[in-house]
N, C-alpha and C positions, 0 to 999 in steps of 0.2 A: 579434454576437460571443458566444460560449459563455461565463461563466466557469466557472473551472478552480479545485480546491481542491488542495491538497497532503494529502497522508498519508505518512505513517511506519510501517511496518511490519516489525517484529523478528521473525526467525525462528529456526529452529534450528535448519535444516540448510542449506547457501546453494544445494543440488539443488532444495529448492522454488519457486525463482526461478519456474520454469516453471507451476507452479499458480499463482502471484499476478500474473506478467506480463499476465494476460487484466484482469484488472479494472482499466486501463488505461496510461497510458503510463509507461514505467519510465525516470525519470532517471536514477537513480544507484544504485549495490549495491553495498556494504563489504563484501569478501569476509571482512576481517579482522573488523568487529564484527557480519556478520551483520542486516543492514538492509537495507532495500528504500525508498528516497524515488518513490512514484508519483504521479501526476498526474491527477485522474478530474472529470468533472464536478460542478456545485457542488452539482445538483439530485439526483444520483445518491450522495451520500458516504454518510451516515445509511444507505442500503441496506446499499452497501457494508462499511462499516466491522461491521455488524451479522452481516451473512455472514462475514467474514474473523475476527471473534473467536471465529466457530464452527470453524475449521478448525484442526486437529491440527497444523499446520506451521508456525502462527502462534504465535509468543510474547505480543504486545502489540502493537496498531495506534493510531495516535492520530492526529489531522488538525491540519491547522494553516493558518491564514489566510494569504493573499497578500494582498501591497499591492502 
């Protein structure tokens, strides 16, 4: 069994959806507050989260544990 970490990632336009939906699975998007809850590997986040604070569409990304 894989596990799976959570991330939150704020944007600033809700058009970027499409650039952040690849880095993996997208629960949820507040169209009102402009958030992305996705779902990626546990062994893949630290990558992740390091790319995504480079990107111009991103506001702030932050991950958060599952139990």
């Amino acid at each position: 069994m894989i596990k799976r970490q959570g991330i939150i990632v704020y944007l600033y336009y809700n058009r970027d959806l499409r650039k952040i939906a690849r880095f993996g699975d997208v629960v949820y998007h507040s169209y009102k507050m402009r958030y992305v809850h996705l779902y990626v590997d546990e062994d893949k986040v630290e990558d992740i989260l390091k790319e995504l604070d480079g990107m111009k569409a991103v506001k702030k990304s932050s991950a958060f544990l599952l139990f």
